[in-house]
ZAKE-507795 format. One line per 10 residues: number of its first residue (from 1); their letters; for each residue x, y, z of C-alpha. Coordinates in pm, 1 decimal, decimal comma, m for minus. Example, Ala and Ser with C-alpha at 12.3 -4.5 7.8 and 13.67 -1.06 7.14 Angstrom:
2
1> AS> 1230,0/m450,0/780,0  1367,0/m106,0/714,0
***
This chain:
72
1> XXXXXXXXXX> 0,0/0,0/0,0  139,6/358,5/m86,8  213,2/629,8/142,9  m97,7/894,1/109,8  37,9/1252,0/m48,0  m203,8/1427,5/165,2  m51,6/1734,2/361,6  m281,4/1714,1/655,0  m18,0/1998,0/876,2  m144,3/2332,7/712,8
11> XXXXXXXXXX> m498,5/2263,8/708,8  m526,6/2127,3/1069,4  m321,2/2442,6/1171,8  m555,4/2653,8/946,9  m857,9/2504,0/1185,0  m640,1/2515,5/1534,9  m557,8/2915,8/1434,0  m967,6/2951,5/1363,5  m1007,5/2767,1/1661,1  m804,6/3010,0/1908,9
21> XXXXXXXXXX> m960,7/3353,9/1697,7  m1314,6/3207,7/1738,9  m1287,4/3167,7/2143,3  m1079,1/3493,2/2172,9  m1410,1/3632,8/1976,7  m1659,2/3428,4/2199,3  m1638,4/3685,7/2480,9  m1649,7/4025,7/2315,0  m1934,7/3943,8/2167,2  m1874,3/3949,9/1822,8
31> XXXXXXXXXX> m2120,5/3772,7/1600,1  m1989,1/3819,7/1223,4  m1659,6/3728,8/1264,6  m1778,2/3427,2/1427,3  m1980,1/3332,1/1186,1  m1677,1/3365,7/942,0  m1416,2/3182,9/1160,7  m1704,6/2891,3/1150,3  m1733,4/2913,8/774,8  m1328,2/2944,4/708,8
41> XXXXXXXXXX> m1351,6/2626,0/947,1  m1614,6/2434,9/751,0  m1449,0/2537,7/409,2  m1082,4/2411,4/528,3  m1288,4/2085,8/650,4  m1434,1/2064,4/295,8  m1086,0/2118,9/119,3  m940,4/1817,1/348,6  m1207,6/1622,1/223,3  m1203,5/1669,0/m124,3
51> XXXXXXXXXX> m793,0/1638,3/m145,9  m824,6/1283,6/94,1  m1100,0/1190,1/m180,4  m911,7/1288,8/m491,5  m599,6/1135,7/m309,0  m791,8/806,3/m296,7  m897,9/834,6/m610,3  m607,3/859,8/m805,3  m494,1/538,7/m535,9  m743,2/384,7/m636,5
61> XXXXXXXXXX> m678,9/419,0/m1014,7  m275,1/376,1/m944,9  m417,8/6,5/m795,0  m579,4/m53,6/m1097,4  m300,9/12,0/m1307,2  m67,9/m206,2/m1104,2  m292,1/m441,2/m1101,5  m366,2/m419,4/m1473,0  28,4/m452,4/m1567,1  30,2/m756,5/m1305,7
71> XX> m177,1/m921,8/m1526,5  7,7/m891,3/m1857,2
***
């Protein structure tokens, strides 16, 4: 089985940076850039997602190639 290319370090420091702004934002109060931390969080979330899909895709498709030349 191959190693995964996925660079899982920025994003999940993206989220633990949102993370600390959205609870130093909790207290004061402020509602909008809340609501944007929570969306930056969701669409960092999303962009893990769809690279660990595409990532297992294209494993996936290397698998069937390997196993393809196996065979001939």
């Amino acid at each position: 089985m191959k190693k995964s290319n996925v660079n899982w370090a920025l994003p999940l420091t993206n989220i633990v940076v949102l993370l600390i702004i959205e609870l130093t934002l909790m207290p004061l109060g402020y509602w909008i850039p809340q609501i944007l931390v929570v969306a930056l969080m969701l669409v960092q979330v999303g962009a893990m997602a769809f690279q660990y899909a595409r990532e297992r895709e294209n494993q996936h498709a290397d698998d069937a190639d390997d196993t393809h030349a196996a065979h001939n």
